[in-house]
TIGU-296844 format. One record per residue: x, y, z of N, C-alpha, C in turn. Coordinates in steps of 0.2 Angstrom, whole numbers, plus 5000, padded with zeros to 4 digits. Layout:
BEGIN
XYZXYZXYZ
...
This chain:
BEGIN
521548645167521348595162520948645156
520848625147520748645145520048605142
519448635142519048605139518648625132
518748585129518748595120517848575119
517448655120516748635119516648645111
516948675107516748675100516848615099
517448575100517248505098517048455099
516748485105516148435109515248455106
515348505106514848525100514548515095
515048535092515348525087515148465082
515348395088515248305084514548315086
514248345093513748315094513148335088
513248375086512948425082512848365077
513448355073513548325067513448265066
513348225072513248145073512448165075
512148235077511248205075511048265070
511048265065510948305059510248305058
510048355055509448365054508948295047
508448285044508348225040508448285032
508448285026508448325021507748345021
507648395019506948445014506748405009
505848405012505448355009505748405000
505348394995505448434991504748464988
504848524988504248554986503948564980
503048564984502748524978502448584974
502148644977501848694974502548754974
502448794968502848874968502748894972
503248944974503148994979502949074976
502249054980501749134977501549184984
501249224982501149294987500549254989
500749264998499649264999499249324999
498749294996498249334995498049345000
497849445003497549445007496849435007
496549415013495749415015495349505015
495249505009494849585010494249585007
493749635010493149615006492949675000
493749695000493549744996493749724988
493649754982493949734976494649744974
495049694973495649704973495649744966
496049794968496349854962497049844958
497349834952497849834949498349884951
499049874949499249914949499449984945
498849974940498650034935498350074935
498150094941497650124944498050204943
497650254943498150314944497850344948
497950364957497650364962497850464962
498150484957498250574957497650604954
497250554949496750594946496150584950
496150564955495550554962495250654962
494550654962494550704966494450704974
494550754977494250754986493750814987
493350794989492850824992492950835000
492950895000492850925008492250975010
491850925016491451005016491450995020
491151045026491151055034490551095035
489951035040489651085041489551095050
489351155052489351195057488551185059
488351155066487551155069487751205075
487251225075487251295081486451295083
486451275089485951295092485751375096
484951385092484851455093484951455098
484751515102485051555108484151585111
């Protein structure tokens, strides 16, 4: 015997459909993330940074 599941599927699928998409009330925007730091532009020019390195050395006398 041959059993036809795609078109058992298939109807049962299509006889319970999903209802349409409310329609959307606001754009679609980026979230903002939660930082407590100052949000920076993208016009920042993060090459002209200097870096400061120093290193210090504690030694106890002898």
């Amino acid at each position: 015997t041959v059993i036809d599941l795609v078109g058992v599927i298939g109807t049962h699928v299509l006889n319970h459909l999903l209802p349409d998409r409310r329609i959307r009330v606001k754009s679609r925007m980026i979230k903002r993330s939660n930082s407590k730091y100052q949000a920076r532009g993208p016009t920042i020019n993060r090459q002209t940074y200097k870096a400061t390195t120093s290193i210090d050395i504690i030694t106890t006398d002898p």
